[in-house]
PDB file with SEQRES, HELIX, SHEET and CRYST1 records, atoms N, CA, C and O in Angstrom:
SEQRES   1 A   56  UNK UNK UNK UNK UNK UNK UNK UNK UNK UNK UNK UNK UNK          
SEQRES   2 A   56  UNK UNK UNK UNK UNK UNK UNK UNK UNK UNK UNK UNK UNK          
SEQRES   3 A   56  UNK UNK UNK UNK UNK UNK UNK UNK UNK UNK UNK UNK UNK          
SEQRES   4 A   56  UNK UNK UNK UNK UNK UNK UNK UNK UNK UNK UNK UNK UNK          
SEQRES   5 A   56  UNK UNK UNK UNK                                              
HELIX    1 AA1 UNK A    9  UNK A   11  5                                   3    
HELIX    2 AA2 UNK A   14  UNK A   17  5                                   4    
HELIX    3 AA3 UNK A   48  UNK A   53  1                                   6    
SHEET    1 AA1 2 UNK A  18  UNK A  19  0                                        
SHEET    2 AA1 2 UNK A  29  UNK A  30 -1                                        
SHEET    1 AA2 2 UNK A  33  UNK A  37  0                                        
SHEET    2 AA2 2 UNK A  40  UNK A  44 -1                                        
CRYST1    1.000    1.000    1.000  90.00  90.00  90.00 P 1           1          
ATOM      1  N   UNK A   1      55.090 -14.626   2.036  1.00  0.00           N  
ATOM      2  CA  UNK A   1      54.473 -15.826   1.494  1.00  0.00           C  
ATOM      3  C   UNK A   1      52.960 -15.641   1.446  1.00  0.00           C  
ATOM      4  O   UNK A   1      52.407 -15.083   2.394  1.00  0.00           O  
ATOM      5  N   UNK A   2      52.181 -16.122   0.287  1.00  0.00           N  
ATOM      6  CA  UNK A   2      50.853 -15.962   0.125  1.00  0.00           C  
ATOM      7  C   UNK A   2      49.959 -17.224   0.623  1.00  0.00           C  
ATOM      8  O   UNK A   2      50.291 -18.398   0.452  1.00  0.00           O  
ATOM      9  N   UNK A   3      49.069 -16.899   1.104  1.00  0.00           N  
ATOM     10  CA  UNK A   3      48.421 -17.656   1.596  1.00  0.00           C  
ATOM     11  C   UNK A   3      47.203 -18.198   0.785  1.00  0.00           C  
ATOM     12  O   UNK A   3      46.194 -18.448   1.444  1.00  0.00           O  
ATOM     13  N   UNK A   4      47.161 -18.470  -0.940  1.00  0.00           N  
ATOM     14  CA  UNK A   4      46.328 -18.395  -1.362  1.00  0.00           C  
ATOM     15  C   UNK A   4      45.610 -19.947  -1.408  1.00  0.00           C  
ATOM     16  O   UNK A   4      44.535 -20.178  -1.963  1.00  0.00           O  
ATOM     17  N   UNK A   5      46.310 -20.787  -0.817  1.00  0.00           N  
ATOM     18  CA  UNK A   5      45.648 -22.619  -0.466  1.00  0.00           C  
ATOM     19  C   UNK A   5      45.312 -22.847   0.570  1.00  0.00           C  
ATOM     20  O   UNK A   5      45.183 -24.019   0.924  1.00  0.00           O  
ATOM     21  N   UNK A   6      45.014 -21.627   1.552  1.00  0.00           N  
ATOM     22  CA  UNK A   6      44.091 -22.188   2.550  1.00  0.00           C  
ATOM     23  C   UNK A   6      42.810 -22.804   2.392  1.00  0.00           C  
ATOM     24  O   UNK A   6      42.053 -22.574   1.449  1.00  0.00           O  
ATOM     25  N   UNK A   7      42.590 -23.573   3.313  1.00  0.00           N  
ATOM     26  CA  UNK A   7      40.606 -23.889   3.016  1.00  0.00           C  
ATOM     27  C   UNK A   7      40.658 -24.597   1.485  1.00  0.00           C  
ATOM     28  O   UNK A   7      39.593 -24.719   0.878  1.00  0.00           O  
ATOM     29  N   UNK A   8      41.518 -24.913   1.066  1.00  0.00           N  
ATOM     30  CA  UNK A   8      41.201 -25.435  -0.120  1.00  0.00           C  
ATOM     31  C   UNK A   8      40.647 -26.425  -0.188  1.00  0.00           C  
ATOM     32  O   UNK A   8      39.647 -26.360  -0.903  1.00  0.00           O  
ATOM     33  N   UNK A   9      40.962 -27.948   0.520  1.00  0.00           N  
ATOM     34  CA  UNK A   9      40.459 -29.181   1.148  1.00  0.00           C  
ATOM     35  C   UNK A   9      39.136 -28.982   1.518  1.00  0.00           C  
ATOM     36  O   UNK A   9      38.363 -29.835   1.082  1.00  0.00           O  
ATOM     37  N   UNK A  10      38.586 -27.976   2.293  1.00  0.00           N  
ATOM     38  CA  UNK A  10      37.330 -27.919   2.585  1.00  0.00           C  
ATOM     39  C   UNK A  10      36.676 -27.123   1.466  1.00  0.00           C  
ATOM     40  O   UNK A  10      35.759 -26.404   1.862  1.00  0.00           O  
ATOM     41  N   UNK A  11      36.869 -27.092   0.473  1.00  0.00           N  
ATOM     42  CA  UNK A  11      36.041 -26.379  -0.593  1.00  0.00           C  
ATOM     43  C   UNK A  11      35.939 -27.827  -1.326  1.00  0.00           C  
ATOM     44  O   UNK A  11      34.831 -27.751  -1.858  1.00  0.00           O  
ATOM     45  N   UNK A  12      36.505 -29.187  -1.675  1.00  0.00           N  
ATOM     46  CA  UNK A  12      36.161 -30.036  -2.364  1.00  0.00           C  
ATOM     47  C   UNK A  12      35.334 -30.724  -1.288  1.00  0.00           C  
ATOM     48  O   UNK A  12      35.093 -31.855  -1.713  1.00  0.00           O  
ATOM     49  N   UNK A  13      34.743 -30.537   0.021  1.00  0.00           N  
ATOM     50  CA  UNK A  13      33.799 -31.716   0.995  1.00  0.00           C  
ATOM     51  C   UNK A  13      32.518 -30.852   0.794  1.00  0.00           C  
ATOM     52  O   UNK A  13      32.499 -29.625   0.692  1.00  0.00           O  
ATOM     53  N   UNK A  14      31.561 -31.610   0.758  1.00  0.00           N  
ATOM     54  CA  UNK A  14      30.230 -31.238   0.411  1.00  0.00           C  
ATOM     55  C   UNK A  14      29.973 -30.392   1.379  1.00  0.00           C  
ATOM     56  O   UNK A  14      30.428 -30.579   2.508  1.00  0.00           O  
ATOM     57  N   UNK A  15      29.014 -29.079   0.995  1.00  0.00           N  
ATOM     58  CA  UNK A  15      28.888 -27.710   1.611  1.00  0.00           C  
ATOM     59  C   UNK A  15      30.265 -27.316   2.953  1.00  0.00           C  
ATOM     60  O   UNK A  15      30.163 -27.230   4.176  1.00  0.00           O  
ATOM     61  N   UNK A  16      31.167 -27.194   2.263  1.00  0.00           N  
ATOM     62  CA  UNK A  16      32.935 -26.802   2.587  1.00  0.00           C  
ATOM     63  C   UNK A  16      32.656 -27.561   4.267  1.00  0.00           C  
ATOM     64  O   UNK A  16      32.695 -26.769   5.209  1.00  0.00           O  
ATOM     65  N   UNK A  17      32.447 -28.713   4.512  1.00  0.00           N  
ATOM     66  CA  UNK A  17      32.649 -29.126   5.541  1.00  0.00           C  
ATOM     67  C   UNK A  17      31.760 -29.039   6.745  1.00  0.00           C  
ATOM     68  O   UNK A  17      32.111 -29.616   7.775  1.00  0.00           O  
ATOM     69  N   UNK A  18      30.472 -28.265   6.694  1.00  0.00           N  
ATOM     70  CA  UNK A  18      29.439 -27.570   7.396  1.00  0.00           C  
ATOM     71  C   UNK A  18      28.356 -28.578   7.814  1.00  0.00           C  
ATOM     72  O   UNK A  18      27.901 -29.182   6.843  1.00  0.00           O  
ATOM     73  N   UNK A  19      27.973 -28.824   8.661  1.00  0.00           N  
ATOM     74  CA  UNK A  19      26.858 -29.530   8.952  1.00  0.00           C  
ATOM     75  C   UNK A  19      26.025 -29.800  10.573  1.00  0.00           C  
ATOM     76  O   UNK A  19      25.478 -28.861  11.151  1.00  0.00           O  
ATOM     77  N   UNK A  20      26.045 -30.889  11.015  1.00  0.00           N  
ATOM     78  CA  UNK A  20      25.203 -30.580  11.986  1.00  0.00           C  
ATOM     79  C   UNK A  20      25.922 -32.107  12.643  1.00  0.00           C  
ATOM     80  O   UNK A  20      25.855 -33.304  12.366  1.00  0.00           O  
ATOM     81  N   UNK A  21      26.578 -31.301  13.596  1.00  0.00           N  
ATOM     82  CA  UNK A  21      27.391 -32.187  14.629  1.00  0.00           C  
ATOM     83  C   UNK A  21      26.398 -32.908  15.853  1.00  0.00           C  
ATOM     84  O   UNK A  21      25.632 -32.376  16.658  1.00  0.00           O  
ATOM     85  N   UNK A  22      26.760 -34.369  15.627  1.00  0.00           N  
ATOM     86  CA  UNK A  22      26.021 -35.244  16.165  1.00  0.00           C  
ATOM     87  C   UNK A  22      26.223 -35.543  17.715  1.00  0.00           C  
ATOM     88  O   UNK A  22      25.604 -36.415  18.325  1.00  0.00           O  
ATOM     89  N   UNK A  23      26.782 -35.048  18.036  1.00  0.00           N  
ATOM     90  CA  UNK A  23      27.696 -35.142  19.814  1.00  0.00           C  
ATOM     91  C   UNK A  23      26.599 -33.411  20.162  1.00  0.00           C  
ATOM     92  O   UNK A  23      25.612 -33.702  20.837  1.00  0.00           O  
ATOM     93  N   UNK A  24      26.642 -32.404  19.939  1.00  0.00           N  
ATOM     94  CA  UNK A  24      26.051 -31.517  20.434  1.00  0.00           C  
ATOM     95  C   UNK A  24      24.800 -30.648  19.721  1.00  0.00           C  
ATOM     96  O   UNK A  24      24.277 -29.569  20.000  1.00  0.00           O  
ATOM     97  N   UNK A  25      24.648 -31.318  19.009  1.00  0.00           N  
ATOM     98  CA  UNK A  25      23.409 -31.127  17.754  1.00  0.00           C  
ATOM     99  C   UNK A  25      23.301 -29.912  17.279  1.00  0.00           C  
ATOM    100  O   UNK A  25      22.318 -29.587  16.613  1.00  0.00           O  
ATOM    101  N   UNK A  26      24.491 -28.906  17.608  1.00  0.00           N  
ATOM    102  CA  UNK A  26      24.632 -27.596  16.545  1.00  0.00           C  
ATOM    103  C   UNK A  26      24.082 -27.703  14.966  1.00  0.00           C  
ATOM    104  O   UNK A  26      23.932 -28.723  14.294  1.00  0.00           O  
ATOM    105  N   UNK A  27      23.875 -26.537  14.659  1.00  0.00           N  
ATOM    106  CA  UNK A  27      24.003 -26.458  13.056  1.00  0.00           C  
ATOM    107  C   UNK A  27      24.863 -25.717  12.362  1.00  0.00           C  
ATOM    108  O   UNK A  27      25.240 -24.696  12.938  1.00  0.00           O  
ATOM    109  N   UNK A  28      25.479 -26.011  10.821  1.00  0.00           N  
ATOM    110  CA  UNK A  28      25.751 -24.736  10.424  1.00  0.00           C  
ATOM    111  C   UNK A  28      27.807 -24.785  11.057  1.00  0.00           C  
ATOM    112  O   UNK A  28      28.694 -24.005  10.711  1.00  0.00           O  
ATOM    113  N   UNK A  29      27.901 -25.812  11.878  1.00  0.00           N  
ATOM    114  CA  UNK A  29      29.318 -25.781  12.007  1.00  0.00           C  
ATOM    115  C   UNK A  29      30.258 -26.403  11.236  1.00  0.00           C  
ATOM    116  O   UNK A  29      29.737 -26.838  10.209  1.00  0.00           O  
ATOM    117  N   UNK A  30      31.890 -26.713  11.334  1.00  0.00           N  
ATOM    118  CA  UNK A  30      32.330 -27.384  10.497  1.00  0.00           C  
ATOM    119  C   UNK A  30      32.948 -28.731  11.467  1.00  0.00           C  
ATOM    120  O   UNK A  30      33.754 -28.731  12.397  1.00  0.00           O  
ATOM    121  N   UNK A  31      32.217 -29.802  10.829  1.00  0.00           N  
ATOM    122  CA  UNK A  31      32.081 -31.199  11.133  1.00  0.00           C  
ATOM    123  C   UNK A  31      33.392 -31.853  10.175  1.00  0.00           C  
ATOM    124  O   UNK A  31      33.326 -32.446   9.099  1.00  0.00           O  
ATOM    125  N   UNK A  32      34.580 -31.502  11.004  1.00  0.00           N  
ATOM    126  CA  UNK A  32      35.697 -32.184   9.971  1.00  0.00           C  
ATOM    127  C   UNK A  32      36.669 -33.172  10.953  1.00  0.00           C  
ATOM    128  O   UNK A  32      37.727 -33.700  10.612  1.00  0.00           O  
ATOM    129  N   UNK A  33      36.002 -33.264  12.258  1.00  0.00           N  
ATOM    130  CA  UNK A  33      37.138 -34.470  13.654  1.00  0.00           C  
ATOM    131  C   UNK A  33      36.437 -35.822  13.268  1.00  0.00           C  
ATOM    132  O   UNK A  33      35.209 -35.881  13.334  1.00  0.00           O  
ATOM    133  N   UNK A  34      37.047 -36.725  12.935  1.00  0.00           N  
ATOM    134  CA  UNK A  34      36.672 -38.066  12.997  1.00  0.00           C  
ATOM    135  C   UNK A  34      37.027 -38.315  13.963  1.00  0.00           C  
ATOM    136  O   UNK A  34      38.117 -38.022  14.454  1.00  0.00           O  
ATOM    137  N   UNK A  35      35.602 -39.299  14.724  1.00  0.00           N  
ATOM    138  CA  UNK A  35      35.852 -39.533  16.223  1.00  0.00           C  
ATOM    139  C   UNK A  35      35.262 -40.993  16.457  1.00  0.00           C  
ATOM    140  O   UNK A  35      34.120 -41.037  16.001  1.00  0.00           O  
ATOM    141  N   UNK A  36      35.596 -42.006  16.925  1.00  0.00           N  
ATOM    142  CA  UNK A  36      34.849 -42.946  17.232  1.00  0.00           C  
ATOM    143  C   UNK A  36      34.133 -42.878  18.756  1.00  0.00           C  
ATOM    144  O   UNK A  36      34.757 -43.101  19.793  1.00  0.00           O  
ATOM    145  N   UNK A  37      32.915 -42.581  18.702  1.00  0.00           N  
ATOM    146  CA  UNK A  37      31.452 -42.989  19.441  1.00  0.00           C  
ATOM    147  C   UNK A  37      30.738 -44.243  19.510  1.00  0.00           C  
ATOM    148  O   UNK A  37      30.349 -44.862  18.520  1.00  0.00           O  
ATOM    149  N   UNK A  38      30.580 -44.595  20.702  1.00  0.00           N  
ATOM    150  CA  UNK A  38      29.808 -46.305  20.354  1.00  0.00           C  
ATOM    151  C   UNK A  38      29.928 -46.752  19.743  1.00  0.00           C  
ATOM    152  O   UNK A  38      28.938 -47.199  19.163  1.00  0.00           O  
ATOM    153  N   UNK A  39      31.446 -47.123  19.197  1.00  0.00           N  
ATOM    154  CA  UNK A  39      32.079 -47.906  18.394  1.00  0.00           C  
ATOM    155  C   UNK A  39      31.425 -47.564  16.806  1.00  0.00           C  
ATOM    156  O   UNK A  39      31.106 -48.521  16.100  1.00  0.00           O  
ATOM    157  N   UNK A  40      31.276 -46.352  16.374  1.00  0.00           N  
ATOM    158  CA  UNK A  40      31.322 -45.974  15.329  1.00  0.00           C  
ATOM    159  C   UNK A  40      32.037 -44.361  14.849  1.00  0.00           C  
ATOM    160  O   UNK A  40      32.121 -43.317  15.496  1.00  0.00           O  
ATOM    161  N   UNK A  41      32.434 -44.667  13.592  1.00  0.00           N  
ATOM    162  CA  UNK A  41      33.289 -43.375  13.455  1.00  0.00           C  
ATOM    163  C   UNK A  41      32.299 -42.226  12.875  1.00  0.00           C  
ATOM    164  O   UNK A  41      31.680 -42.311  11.814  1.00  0.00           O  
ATOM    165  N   UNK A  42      32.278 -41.384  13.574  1.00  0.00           N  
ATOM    166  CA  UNK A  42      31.103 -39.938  13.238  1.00  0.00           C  
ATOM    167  C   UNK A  42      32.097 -38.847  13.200  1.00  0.00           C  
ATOM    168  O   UNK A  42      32.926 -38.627  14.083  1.00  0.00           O  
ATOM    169  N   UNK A  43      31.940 -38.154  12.059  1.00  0.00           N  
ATOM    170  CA  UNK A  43      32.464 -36.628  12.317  1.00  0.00           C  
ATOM    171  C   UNK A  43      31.980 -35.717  13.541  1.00  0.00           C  
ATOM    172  O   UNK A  43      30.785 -35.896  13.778  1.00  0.00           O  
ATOM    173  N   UNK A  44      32.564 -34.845  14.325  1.00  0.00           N  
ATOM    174  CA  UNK A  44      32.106 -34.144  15.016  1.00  0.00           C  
ATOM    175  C   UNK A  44      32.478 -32.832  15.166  1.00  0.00           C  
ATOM    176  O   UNK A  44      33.536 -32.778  14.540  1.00  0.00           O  
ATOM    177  N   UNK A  45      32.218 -31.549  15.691  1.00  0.00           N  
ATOM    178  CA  UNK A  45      33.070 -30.425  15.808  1.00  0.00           C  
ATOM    179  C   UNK A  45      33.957 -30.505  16.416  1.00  0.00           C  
ATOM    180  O   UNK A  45      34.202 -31.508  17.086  1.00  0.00           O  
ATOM    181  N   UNK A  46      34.911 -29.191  16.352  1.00  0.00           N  
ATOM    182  CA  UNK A  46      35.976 -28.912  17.160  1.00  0.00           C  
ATOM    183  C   UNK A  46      35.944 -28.660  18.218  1.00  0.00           C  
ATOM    184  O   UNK A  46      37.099 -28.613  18.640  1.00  0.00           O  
ATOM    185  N   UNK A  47      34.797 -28.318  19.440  1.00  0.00           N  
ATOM    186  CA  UNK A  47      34.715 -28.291  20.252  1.00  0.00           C  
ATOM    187  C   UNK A  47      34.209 -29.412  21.064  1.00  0.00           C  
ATOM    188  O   UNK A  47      34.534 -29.649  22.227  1.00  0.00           O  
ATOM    189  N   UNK A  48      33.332 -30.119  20.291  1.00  0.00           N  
ATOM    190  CA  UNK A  48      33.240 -31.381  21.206  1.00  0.00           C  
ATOM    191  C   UNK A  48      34.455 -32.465  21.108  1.00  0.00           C  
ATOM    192  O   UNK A  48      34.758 -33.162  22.076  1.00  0.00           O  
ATOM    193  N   UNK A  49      35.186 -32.552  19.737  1.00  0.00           N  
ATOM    194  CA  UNK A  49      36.369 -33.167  19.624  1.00  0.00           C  
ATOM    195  C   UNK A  49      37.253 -32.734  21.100  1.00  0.00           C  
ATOM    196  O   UNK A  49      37.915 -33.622  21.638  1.00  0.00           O  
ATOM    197  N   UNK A  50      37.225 -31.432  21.671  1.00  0.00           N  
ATOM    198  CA  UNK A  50      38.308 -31.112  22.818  1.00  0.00           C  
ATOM    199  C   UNK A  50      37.472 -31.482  24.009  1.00  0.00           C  
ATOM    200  O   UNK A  50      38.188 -31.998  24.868  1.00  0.00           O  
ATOM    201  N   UNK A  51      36.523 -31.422  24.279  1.00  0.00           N  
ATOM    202  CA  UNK A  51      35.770 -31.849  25.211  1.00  0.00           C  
ATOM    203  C   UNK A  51      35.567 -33.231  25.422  1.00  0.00           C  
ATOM    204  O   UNK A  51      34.945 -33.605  26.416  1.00  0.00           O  
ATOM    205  N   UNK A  52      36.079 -34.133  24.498  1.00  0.00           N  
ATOM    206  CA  UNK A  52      36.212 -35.406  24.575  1.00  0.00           C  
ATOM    207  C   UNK A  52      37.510 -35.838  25.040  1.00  0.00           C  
ATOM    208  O   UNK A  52      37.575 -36.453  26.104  1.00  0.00           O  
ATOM    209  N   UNK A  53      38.432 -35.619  24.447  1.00  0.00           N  
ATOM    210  CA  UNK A  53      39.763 -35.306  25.156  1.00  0.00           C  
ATOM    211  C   UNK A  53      39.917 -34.500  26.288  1.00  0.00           C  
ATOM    212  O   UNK A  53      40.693 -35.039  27.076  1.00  0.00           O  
ATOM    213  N   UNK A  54      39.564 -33.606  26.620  1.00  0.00           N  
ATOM    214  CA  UNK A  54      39.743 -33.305  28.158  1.00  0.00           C  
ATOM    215  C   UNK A  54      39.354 -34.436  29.112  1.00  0.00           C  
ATOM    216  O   UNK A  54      39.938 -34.673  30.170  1.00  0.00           O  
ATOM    217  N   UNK A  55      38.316 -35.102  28.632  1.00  0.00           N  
ATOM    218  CA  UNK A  55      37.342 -36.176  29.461  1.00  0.00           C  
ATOM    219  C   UNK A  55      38.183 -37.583  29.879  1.00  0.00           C  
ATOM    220  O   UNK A  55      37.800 -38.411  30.705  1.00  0.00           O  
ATOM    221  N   UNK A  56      39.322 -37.626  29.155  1.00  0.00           N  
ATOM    222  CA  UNK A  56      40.584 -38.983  29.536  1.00  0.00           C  
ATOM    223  C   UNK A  56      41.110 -38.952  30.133  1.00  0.00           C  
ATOM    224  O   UNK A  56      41.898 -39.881  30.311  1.00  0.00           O  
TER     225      UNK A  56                                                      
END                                                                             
């Protein structure tokens, strides 16, 4: 089986999903976890997304 539709979803989000995660102020990562923070919903990375969940 070919794998040729990977990443496809992140090729239609502005610069394929990349930006600058607001929980650990990286740059340059992919900001695709919707997370609610102080009662607002912010994208964040994948690593602070698990680091938030470990934290429950």
């Amino acid at each position: 089986m070919s794998k040729a539709h990977r990443g496809k979803g992140l090729k239609e989000v502005v610069s394929g999903g990349r930006g600058l995660c607001p929980v650990c102020n990286r740059e340059g990562v992919k900001v695709l976890y919707e997370q609610e923070i102080e009662g607002k919903k912010t994208k964040i990375c994948k690593i602070c997304k698990a680091t938030l969940a470990n934290k429950k």
